[in-house]
N, C-alpha and C positions, 0 to 999 in steps of 0.2 A: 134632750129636747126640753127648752124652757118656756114658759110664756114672760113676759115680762108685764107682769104686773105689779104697779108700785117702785118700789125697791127692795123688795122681799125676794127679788130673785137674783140680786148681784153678790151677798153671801156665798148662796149655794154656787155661782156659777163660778166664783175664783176658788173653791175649795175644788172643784171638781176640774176645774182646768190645773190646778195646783199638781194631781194627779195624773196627769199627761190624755184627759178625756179630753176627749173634740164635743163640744156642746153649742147643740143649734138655739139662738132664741128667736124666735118668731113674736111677732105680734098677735094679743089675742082676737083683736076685730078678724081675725080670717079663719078662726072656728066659732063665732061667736051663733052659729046656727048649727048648734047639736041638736040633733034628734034627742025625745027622752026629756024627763029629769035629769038635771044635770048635779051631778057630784065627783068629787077629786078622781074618783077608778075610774067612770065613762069618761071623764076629761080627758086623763093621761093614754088610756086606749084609743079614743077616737086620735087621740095627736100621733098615736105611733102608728094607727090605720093612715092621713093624712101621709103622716111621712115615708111610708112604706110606697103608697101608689106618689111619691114627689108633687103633692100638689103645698106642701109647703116651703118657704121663702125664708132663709135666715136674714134679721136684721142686720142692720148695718152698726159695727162697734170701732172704735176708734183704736189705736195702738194703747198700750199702756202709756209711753211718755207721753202722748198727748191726751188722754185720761186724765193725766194731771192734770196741765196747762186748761183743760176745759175747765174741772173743778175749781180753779181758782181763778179763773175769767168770770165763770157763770157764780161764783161768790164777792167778787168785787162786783159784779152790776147788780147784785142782793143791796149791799152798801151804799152803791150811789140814788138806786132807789130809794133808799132808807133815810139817805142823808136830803133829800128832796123833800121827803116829809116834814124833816125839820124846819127846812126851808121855808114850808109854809104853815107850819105850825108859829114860827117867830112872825109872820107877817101877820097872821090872824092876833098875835098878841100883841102886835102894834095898833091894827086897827084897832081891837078891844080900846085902847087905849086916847082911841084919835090923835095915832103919832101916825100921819101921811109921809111916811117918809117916800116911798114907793113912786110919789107924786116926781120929784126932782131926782133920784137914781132907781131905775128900773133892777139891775139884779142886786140881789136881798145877797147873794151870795159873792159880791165883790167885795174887795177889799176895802173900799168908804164905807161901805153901809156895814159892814161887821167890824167896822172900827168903830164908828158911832154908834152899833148896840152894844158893845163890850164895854164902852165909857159910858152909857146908861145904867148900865148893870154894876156899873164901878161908883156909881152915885151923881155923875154929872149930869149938871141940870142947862147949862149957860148955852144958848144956842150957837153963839157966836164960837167957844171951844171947841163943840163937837163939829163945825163945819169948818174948822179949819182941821179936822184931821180926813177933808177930803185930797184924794189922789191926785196928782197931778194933769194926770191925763183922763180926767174925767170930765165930761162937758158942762158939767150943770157945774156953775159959780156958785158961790160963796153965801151970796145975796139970796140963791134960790132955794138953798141947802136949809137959810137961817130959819125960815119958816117952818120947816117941814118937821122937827123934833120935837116940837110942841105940843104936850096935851093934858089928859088927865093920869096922873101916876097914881095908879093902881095897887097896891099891894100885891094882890093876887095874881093879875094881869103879870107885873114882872115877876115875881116867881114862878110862872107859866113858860115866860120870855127866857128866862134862867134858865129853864127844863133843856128849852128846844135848841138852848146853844150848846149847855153838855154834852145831850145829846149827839149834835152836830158834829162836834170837837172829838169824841168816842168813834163815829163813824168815822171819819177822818183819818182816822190812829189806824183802823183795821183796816181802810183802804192801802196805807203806806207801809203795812203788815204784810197786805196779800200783792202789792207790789215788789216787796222784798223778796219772797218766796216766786213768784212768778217770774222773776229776771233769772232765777237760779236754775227754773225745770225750761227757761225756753233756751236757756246758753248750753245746757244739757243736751238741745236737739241739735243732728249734725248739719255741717253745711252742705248746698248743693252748690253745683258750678254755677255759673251766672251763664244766664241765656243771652245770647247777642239779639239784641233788639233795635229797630230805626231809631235816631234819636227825631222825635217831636220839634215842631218850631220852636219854642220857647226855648228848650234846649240850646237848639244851632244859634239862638240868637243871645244866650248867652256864651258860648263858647265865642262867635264872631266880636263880642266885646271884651273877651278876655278878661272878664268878671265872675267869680265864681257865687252860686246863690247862697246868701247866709241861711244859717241851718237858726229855726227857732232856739231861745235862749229856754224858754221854759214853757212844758208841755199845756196845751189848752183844751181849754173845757176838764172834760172827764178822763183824758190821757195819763198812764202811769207815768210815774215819775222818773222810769227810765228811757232810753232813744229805743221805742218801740219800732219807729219805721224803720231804724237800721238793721233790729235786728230781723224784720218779717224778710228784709229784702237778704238778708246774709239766708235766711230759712229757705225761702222760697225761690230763691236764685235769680228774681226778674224784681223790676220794681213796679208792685201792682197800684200804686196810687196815677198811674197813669193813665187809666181808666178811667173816665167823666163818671162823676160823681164817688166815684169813693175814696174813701180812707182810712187811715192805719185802724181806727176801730172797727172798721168794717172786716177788714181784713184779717183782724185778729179773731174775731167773732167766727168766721168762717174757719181759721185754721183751727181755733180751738174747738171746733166741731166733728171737721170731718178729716183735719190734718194736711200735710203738703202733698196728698197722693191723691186721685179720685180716680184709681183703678179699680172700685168697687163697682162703678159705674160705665157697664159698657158704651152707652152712648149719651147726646145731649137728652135725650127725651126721659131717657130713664135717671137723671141727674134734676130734671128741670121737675118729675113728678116729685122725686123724692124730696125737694125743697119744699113740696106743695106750692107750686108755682103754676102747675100746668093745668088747665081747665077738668071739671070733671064733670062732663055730660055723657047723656044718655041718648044716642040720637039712633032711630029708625026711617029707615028708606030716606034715610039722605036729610033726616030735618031732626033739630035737636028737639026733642019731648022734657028734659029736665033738666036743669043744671043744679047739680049736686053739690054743697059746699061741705068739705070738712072740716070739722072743729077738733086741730091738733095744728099744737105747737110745735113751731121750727125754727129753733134762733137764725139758724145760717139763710132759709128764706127770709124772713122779715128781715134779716139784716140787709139781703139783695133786692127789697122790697121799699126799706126808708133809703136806698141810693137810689132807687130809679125815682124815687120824689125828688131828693134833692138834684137829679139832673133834670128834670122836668121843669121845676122852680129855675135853676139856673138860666137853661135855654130862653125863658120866658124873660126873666130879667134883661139876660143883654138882648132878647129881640126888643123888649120896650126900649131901652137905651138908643140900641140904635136907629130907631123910630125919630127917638127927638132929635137926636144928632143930626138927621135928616133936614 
């Protein structure tokens, strides 16, 4: 019997399973009301009093292969955090600067705008160069680009600006690191059979034009740089992006949590608390008296938490749309 506190208890618990011991770990919030002074002896007796009369719950742990797969999901979204701060670490040393560049291309992190700070950093000064190494398919012209690179150059300001692209370029590296590694532990997991599922209209109506849908050429936004949706769907046997609002990151997020099985979980209710998803009131003679909120983190909820925004947003959009259509 362990508590998990910190990480000081995932040592001991693979030495002792190493050993062919069955070890329960519980959460400490559910002895956190000892009687007594509390010290390590009343601790570990009160927990094997608890587990003696079954009033304690062993946590939920994941297989080892997906152990992995968690550890190097949950250390790539370390990275793209990180590489965000760079993000606005160079914009803060633009403004320093009064280089508005922000004004005419909004993401700092597309390919115009980090080709035009790299030739700033490379010593170009000529507004008319740096706005010809904008993208093609970028909206903002030429003309609107010319303005925007101008200011006061700073010494310090760009060696500020130098920091946060190093930076940026290191995080980068360790993204396409724990990509590498991650394509390896999830080809490792086996395949399930594919579940026969209706096909969707969009579907049938590409099959009735006998057109097949082009597959993206290259991953977007914050997507590894391998065909992640191929392989959740080879993992998972269904293809779950066919759910409103979510997608392969979502979906990865969840499996790298809780894995392709939730027979941990006898029903929706005890699946929907365990996300911390499900209300938690205190209600007498039929009227609720408190709503309790807990402050604990759960990637696979919040991850089932920023979908139902983005279906929320969606719905709302095409009803406006089909408003004016109207």
């Amino acid at each position: 019997m362990l508590q998990s506190t910190g990480v000081y208890w995932i040592a001991v618990h693979d030495v002792l399973q190493r050993h062919g011991l069955q070890v329960n770990l519980v959460d400490a919030r559910g002895t956190k009301s000892v009687p007594g002074r509390k010290s390590d002896v009343q601790e570990c007796q009160w927990l094997l009093k608890l587990h003696t009369y079954g009033l304690l719950r062993s946590c939920f742990l994941p297989a080892p292969e997906i152990h992995r797969v968690r550890t190097l999901w949950r250390l790539r979204d370390q990275h793209i955090k990180d590489a965000g701060r760079c993000i606005q670490h160079m914009q803060k040393a633009l403004i320093e600067m009064n280089v508005q560049l922000h004004i005419a291309i909004s993401d700092l992190s597309g390919v115009t705008r980090q080709a035009i700070i790299r030739a700033l950093l490379s010593g170009q000064r000529d507004p008319r160069k740096l706005a010809a190494l904008r993208h093609w398919r970028i909206q903002a012209t030429e003309e609107e680009i010319i303005h925007s690179p101008q200011g006061n150059w700073k010494e310090d300001a760009l060696f500020e600006l130098l920091q946060a692209v190093e930076a940026y370029d290191f995080y980068q590296k360790q993204m396409a690191a724990c990509d590498t590694q991650l394509k390896s532990y999830m080809a490792a997991l086996p395949t399930r059979e594919a579940v026969p599922t209706t096909p969707v209209a969009s579907e049938l109506a590409v099959a009735a034009d006998g057109r097949k849908k082009r597959r993206p050429r290259k991953p977007k936004g914050n997507q590894p740089a391998f065909d992640l949706a191929e392989e959740l769907e080879r993992i998972l046997g269904v293809n779950a992006k066919r759910i409103d609002g979510i997608d392969v990151m979502t979906i990865q997020t969840v499996l790298a949590e809780v894995g392709p099985e939730l027979g941990a979980w006898k029903t929706e209710d005890q699946w929907s608390s365990w996300l911390n998803l499900a209300p938690k009131r205190d209600i007498s003679g039929g009227r609720v008296i408190r709503h309790r909120r807990e402050y604990r983190t759960n990637r696979a909820g919040n991850a089932f938490r920023m979908a139902a925004v983005t279906h929320i947003q969606g719905e709302s959009a095409r009803k406006i749309r089909s408003a004016f259509a109207q």
